[in-house]
VEXDREN-2710 file (C-alpha; in Angstrom, 1 decimal):
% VEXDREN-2710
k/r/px/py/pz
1/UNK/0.0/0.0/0.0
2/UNK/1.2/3.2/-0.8
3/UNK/1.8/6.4/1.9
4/UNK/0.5/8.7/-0.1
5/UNK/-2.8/9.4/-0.5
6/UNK/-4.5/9.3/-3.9
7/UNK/-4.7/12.3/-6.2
8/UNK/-7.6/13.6/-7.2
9/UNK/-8.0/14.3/-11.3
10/UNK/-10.0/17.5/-10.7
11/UNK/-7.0/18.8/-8.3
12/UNK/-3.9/17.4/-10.4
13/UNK/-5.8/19.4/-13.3
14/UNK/-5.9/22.5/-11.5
15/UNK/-2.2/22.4/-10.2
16/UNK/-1.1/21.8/-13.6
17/UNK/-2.9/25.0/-14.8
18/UNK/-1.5/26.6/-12.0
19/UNK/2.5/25.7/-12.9
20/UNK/1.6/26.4/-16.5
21/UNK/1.0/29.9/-15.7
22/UNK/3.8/30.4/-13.3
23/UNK/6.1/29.0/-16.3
24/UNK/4.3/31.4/-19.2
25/UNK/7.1/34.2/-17.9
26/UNK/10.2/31.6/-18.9
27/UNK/12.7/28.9/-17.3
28/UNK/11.4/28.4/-13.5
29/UNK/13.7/26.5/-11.2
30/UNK/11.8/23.5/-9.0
31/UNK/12.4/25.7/-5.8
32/UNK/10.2/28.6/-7.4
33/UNK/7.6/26.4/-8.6
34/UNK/6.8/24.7/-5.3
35/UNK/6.9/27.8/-3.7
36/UNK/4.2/29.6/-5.8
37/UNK/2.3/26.3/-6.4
38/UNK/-0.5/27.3/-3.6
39/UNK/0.0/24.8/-1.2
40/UNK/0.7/22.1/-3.2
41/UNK/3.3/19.6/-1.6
42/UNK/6.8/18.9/-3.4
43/UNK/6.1/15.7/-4.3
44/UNK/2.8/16.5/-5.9
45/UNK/4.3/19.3/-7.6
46/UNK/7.0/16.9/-9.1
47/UNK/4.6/14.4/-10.1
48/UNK/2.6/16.6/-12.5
49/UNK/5.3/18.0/-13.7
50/UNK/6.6/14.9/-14.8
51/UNK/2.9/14.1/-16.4
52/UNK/3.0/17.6/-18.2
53/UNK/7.0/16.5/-19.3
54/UNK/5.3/13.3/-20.7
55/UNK/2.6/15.1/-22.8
56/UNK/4.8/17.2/-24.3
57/UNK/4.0/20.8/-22.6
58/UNK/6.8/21.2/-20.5
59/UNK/10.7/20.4/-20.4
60/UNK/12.5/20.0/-17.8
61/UNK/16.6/21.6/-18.2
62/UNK/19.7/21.6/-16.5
63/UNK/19.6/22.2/-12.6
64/UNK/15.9/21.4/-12.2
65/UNK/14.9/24.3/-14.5
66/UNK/11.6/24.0/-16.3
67/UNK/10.0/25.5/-19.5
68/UNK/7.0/25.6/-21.6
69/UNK/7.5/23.6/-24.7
70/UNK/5.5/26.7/-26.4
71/UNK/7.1/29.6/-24.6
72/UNK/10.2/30.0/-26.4
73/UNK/12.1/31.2/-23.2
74/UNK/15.7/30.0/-23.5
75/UNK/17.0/32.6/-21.2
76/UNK/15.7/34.5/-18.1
77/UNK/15.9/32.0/-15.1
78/UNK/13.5/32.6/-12.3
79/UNK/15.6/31.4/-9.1
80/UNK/14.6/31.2/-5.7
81/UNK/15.4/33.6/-3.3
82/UNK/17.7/33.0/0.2
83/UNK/17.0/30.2/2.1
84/UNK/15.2/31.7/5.3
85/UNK/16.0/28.6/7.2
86/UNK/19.1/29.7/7.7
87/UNK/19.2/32.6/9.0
88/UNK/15.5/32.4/10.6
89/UNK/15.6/29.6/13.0
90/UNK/13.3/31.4/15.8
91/UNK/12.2/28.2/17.0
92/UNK/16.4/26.9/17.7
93/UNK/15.8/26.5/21.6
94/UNK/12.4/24.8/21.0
95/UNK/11.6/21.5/21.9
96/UNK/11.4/19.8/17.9
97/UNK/8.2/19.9/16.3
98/UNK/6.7/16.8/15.8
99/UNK/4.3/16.1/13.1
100/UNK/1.2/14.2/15.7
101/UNK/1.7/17.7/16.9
102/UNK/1.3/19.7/13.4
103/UNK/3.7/21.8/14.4
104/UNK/5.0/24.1/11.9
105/UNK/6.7/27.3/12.8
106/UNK/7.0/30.8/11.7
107/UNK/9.8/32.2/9.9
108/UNK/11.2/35.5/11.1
109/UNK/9.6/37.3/8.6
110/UNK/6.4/36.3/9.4
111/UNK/6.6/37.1/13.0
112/UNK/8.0/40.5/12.1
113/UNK/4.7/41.3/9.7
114/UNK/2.4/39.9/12.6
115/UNK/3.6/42.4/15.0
116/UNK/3.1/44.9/12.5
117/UNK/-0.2/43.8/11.8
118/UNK/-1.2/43.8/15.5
119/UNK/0.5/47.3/16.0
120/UNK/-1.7/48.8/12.7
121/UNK/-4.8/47.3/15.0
122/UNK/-4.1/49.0/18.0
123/UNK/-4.2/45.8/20.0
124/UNK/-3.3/46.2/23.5
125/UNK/-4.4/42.5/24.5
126/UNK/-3.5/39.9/22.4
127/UNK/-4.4/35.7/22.7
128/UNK/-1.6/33.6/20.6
129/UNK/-3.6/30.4/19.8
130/UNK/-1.3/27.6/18.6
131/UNK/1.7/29.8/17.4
132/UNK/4.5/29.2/20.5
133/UNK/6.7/31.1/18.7
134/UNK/5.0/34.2/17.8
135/UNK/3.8/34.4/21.9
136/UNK/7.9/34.1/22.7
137/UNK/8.7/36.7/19.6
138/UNK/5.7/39.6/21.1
139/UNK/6.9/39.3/25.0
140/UNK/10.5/40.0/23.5
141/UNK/9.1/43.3/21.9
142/UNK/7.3/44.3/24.9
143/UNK/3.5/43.4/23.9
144/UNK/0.9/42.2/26.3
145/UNK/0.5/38.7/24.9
146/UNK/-0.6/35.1/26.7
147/UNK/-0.2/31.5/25.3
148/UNK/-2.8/29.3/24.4
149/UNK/-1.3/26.0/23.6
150/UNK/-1.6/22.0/23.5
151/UNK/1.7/20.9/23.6
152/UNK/3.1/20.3/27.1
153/UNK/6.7/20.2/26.3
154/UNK/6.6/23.6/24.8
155/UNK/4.2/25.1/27.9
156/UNK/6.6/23.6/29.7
157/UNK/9.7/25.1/28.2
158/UNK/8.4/28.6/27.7
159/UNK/7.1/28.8/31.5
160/UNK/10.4/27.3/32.9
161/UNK/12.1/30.2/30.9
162/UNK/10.4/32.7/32.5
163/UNK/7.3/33.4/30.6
164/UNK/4.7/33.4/32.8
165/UNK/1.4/34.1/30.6
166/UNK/1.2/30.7/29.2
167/UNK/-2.2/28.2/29.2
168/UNK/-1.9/24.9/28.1
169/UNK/-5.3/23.3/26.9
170/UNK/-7.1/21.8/24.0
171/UNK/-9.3/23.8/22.4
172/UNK/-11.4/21.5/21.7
173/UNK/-12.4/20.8/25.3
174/UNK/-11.0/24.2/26.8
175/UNK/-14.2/27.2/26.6
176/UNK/-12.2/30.3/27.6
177/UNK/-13.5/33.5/28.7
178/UNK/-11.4/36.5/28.9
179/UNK/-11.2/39.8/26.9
180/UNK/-8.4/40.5/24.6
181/UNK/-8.5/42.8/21.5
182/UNK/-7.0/40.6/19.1
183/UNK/-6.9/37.4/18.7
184/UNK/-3.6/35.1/16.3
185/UNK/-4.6/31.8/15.4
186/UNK/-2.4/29.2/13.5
187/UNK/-4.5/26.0/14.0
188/UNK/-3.5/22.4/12.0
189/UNK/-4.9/23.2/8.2
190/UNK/-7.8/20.8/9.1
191/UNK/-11.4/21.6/9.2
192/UNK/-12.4/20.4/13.1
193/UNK/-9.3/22.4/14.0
194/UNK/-10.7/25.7/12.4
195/UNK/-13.7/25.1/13.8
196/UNK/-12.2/25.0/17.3
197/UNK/-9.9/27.7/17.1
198/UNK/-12.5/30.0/15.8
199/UNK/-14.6/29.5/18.3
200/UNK/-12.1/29.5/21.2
201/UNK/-10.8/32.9/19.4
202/UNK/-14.5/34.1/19.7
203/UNK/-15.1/33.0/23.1
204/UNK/-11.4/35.2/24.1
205/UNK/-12.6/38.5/22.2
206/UNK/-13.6/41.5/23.0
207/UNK/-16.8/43.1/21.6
208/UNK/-15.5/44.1/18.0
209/UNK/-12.2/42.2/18.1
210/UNK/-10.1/41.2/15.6
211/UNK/-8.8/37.4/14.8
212/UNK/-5.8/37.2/12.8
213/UNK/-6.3/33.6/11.3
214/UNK/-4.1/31.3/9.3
215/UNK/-5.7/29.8/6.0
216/UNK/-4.3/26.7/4.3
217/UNK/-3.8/28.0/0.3
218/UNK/-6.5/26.3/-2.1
219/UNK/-4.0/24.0/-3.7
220/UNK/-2.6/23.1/0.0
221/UNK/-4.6/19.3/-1.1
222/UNK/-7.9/18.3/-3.0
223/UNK/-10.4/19.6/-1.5
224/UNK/-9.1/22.8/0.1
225/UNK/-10.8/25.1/-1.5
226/UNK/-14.2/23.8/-0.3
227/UNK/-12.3/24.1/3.2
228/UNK/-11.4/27.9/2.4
229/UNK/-15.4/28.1/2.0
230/UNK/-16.0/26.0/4.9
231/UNK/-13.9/28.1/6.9
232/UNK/-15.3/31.6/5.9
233/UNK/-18.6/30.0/6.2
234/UNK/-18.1/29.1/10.1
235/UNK/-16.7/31.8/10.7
236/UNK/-20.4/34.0/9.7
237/UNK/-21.8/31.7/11.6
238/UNK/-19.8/32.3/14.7
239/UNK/-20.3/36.1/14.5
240/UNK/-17.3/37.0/12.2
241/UNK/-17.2/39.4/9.5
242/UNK/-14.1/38.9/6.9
243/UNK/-12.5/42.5/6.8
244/UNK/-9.5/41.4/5.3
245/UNK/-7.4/39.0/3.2
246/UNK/-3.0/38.8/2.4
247/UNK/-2.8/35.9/0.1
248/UNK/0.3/33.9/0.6
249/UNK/2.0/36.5/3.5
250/UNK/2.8/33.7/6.2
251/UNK/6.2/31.7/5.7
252/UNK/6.7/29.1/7.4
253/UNK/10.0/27.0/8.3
254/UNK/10.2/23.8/7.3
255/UNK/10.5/21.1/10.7
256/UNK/12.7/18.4/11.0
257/UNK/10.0/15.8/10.3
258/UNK/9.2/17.7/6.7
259/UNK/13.0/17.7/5.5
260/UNK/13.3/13.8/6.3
261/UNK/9.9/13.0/5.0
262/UNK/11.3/15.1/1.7
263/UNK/14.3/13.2/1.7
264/UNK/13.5/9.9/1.5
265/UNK/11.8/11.1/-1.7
266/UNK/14.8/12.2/-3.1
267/UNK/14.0/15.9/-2.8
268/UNK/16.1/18.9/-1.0
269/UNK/13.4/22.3/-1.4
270/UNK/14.2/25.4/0.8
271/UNK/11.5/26.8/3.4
272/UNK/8.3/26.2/0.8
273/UNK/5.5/26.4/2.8
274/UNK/3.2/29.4/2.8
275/UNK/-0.4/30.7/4.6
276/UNK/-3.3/33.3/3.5
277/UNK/-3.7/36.0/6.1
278/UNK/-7.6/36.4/6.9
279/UNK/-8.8/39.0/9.7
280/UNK/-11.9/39.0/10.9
281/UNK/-13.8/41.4/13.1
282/UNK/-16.5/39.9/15.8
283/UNK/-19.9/41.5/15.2
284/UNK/-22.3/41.7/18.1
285/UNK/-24.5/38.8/16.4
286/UNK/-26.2/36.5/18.6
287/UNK/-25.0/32.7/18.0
288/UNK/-26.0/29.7/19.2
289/UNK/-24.2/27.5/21.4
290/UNK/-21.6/25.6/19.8
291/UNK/-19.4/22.6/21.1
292/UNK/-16.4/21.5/18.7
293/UNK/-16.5/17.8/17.6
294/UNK/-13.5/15.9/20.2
295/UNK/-11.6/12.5/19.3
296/UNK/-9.4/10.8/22.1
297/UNK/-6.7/9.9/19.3
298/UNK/-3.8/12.5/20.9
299/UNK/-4.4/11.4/24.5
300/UNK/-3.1/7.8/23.3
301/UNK/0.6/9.3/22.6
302/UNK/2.5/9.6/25.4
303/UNK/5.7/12.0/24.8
304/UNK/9.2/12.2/25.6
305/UNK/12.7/13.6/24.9
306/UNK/16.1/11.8/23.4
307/UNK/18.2/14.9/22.5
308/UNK/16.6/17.4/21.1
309/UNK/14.6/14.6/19.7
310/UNK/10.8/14.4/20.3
311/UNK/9.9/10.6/20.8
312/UNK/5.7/9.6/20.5
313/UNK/4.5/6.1/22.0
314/UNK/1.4/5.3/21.0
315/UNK/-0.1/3.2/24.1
316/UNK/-3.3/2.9/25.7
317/UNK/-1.8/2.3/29.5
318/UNK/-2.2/-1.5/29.5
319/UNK/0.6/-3.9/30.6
320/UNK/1.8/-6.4/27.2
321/UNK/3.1/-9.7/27.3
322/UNK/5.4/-11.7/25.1
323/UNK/8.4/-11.1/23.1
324/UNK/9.6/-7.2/22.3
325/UNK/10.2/-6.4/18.9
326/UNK/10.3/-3.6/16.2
327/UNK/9.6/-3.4/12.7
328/UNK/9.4/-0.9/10.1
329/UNK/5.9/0.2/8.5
330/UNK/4.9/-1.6/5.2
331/UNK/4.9/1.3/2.5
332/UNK/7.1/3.6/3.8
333/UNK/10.4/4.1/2.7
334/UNK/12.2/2.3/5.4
335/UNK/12.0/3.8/9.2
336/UNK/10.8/7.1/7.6
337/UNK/7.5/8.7/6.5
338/UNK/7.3/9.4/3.1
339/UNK/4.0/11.4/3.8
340/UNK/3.2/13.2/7.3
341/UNK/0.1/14.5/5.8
342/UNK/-3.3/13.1/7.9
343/UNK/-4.8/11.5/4.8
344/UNK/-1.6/9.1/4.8
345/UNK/-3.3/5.3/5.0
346/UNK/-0.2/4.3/6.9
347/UNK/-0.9/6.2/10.1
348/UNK/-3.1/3.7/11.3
349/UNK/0.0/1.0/11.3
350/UNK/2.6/3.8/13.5
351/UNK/2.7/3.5/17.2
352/UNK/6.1/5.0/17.7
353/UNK/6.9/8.3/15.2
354/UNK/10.2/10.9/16.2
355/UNK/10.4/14.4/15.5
356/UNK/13.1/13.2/12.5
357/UNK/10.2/11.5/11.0
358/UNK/11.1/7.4/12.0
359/UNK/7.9/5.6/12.2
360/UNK/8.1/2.5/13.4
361/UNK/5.6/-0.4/14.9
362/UNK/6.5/-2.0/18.5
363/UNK/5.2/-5.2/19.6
364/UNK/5.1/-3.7/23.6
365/UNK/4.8/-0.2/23.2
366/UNK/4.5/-0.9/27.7
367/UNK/8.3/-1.6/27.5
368/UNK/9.1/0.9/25.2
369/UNK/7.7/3.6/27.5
370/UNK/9.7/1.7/30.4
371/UNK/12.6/2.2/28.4
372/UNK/12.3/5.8/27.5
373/UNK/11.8/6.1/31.4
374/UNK/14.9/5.5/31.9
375/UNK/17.2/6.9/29.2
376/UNK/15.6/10.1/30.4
377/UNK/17.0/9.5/33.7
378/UNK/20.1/9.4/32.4
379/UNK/20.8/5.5/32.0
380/UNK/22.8/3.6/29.2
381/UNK/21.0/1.9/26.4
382/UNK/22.5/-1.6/28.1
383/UNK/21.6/-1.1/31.3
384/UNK/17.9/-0.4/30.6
385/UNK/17.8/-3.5/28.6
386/UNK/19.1/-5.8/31.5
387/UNK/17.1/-4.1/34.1
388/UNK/14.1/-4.9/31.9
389/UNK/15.1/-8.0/31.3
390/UNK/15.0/-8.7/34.4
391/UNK/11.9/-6.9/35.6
392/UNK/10.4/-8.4/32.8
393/UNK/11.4/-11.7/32.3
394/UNK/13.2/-10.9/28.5
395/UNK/14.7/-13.3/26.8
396/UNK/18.1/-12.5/25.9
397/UNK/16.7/-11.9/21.9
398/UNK/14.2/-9.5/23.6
399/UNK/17.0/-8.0/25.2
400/UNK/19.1/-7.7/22.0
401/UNK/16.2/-6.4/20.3
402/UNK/15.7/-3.6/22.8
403/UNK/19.1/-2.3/22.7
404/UNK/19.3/-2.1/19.0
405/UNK/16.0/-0.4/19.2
406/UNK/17.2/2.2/21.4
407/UNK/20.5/3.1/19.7
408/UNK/18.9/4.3/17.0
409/UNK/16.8/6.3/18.6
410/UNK/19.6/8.0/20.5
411/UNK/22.1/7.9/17.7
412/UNK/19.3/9.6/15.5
413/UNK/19.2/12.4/17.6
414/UNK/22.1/13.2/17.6
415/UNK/22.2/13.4/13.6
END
C-alpha cells in the first residue's frame, strides 16, 4: 500500500494549470515552482510536472529548470530567493516539532509582519492560539500577549524560561473567557481544528475584536478550496465578518519531520511552505451554542525527549506480554514517512513516530515507554535492557532487540 494518499484528477488538473502559468514568464527553477504552487506539496508538484514532461507541454533543463515547450524562453531564469531557514531559526531552543503535533513554525519574517499587523490594529491585548513562537517573539518586543497551547513540552519550556502568561489546553475541550482585543490563530490546516480555534478565538474576544487567522492555500490538497469556504462559512456563523485577506503572507520554516519526509523522496526544497492571512472582526451577532466535535486519538501518545529529539508512544496504558520487537511500517520508505500528511493510510500502522520523522511499529509499546523512562533518567542503552530484562522476564533476543532499538533512537538524535 502506498503512503501517499490518492490524487484527485480534478485537483492534479488544476495544479497543472496553476505551474503552467507560473512557467508562461520563462525557465522556473523547481524551488520557485513549489513555492508559488498554492499549497501544493513537493512531491505533488514533481509528479505533475513529470505528467505535463510526458505530454509534451513542459521540459525539464539543466539544474531542475523547467519551461514551456510553447514559450520559447531559452533565457531568463527565475531562481529562488535566500533560504530563510538559515538565517530564521526562531524556534532553535524549541523542543522539535513533531508532526502528531502539526507543528509548523514561523519564519522570522512572518513574525515580524504579525507584529506589525497587530500594531496597525491598536491591539493592546493579544491571545496567541497555537503559534508558541509568535507568543515568545511579542513578550521580547514588549506586547501584552498570553499562550494558548496544547503541547506540554513547549508550555513547559516557555514557562520554565520565565514566561509566565502561558495556558496549556485543547481547544477543543477548553471554553475560555477572557477579553483581549486581538486574537492570532495558526491551528493544524484541518477543518475540526478551524472550527475550534474559531470558536475559542470568539469566546477570548472582545466586543469588535479582531482574529488574525491562518488559512491553508487552495491547492494546499484536494479539497481545500471547499475548506477555504468552509472556513469563511463558520466563521459568519460564529459572529465573524471577513475585513481582510493577504494571500500567501505567512512563511513558514520547514520542521525536521518535513526535511526527512522530503528526503526519502529524493527531494532537498528550501522553506516552501506558505499561509493566506484572513482578519476578521467579531460583530455583536447573537449565535447559538456551539461545542467543537473531540476525538481521544492525541491522548493515546505519550511524549518524551532523546536529544533534542521528540519521541511519541502510542499506548493505551495496558501492561503487554510476550516477546519485544520492532519493525518498520509496510509502505514507507524504510524507518521514515514518506508522507506526514493526515490523509496518509499508513498512520493507522505507527505506534512510535520521532520528530526526524522514524515511524516504526513496537510489539510492547509498555516496555518501550519503560525504556524511554529510563534513558531520560540518564541511563545507558544496556543497562535499561538488562534491568528490563530482568523486571520483565526478557529473553536475551528481547534483550538484543531492545538495545538495538534504542540506539537508534539515540544515535538519530544526535544526527
Amino acid at each position: 500500500m502506498s503512503e501517499h494518499p490518492p490524487t484527485d484528477l480534478v485537483y492534479e488538473g488544476k495544479l497543472a494549470a496553476r505551474l503552467l502559468y507560473l512557467l508562461r514568464t520563462g525557465p522556473t527553477s523547481f524551488g520557485i515552482l513549489v513555492t508559488q504552487a498554492e499549497g501544493a506539496y513537493p512531491t505533488e508538484v514533481l509528479a505533475v510536472l513529470r505528467k505535463l514532461e510526458g505530454e509534451g507541454a513542459v521540459t525539464e533543463g539543466r539544474k531542475e529548470l523547467w519551461t514551456r515547450t510553447d514559450s520559447g524562453w531559452e533565457t531568463s531564469v527565475r531562481q529562488p530567493g535566500a533560504d530563510e531557514s538559515t538565517v530564521c531559526q526562531d524556534d532553535s531552543d524549541f523542543p522539535e516539532a513533531h508532526p502528531l503535533d502539526f507543528d509548523w513554525r514561523f519564519g522570522r519574517r512572518t513574525l515580524e509582519l504579525l507584529d506589525q499587523r497587530i500594531g496597525e490594529l491598536d491591539c493592546v491585548k493579544v491571545a496567541v492560539l497555537g503559534a508558541p513562537t509568535l507568543f515568545k517573539f511579542l513578550i521580547d518586543h514588549a506586547k501584552a500577549a498570553h499562550l494558548f497551547d496544547r503541547n506540554e513540552q513547549i508550555t513547559r519550556y516557555l514557562t520554565e524560561t520565565g514566561y509566565k502568561a502561558v495556558t496549556r489546553c485543547d481547544l477543543f475541550r477548553f471554553s475560555p473567557r477572557s477579553r483581549f482585543s486581538c486574537v492570532v490563530a495558526d491551528p493544524p490546516w484541518y477543518l475540526d481544528h478551524y472550527r475550534a480555534f474559531i470558536e475559542g478565538g470568539r469566546r477570548l474576544l472582545s466586543p469588535k475584536g479582531k482574529i488574525l487567522l491562518s488559512v491553508l492555500p487552495r491547492l494546499t490538497r484536494p479539497g481545500a478550496e471547499e475548506d477555504r469556504s468552509e472556513i469563511l462559512r463558520f466563521a459568519s456563523a460564529r459572529g465573524f465578518d471577513l475585513v481582510g485577506t493577504e494571500p500567501a503572507s505567512l512563511h513558514y520554516l520547514s520542521p525536521p519531520f518535513e526535511m526527512e519526509a522530503l528526503k526519502s523522496e529524493g527531494l532537498s526544497v528550501s522553506p516552501w511552505r506558505w499561509g493566506d492571512l484572513y482578519t476578521f472582526v467579531l460583530t455583536d451577532h447573537c449565535v447559538p451554542e456551539y461545542r467543537p466535535e473531540y476525538s481521544e486519538e492525541h491522548q493515546l501518545w505519550r511524549t518524551w525527549s532523546v536529544g533534542r529529539s521528540v519521541v511519541k508512544v502510542k499506548w493505551d496504558g495496558t501492561h503487554g506480554r510476550g516477546a519485544f520487537d520492532f519493525q518498520n511500517v509496510a509502505g514507507a520508505s524504510g524507518m521514515r514517512l514518506r508522507s506526514v500528511s493526515r490523509r496518509s493510510p499508513l498512520r493507522s500502522k505507527i505506534n512510535l513516530w520521532t520528530s526526524r520523522n522514524i515511524v516504526l511499529h513496537v510489539s510492547r509499546p509498555d516496555l518501550v515507554c519503560a525504556a524511554l523512562e529510563l534513558l531520560l533518567e540518564g541511563h545507558q542503552s544496556g543497562d535499561i535492557a538488562t534491568a528490563l530484562m530482568n523486571a520483565e522476564r526478557l529473553s536475551e533476543r528481547d534483550v538484543e532487540r531492545l538495545e538495538v532499538f534504542l540506539n537508534v533512537l539515540i544515535n538519530e538524535s544526535k544526527s
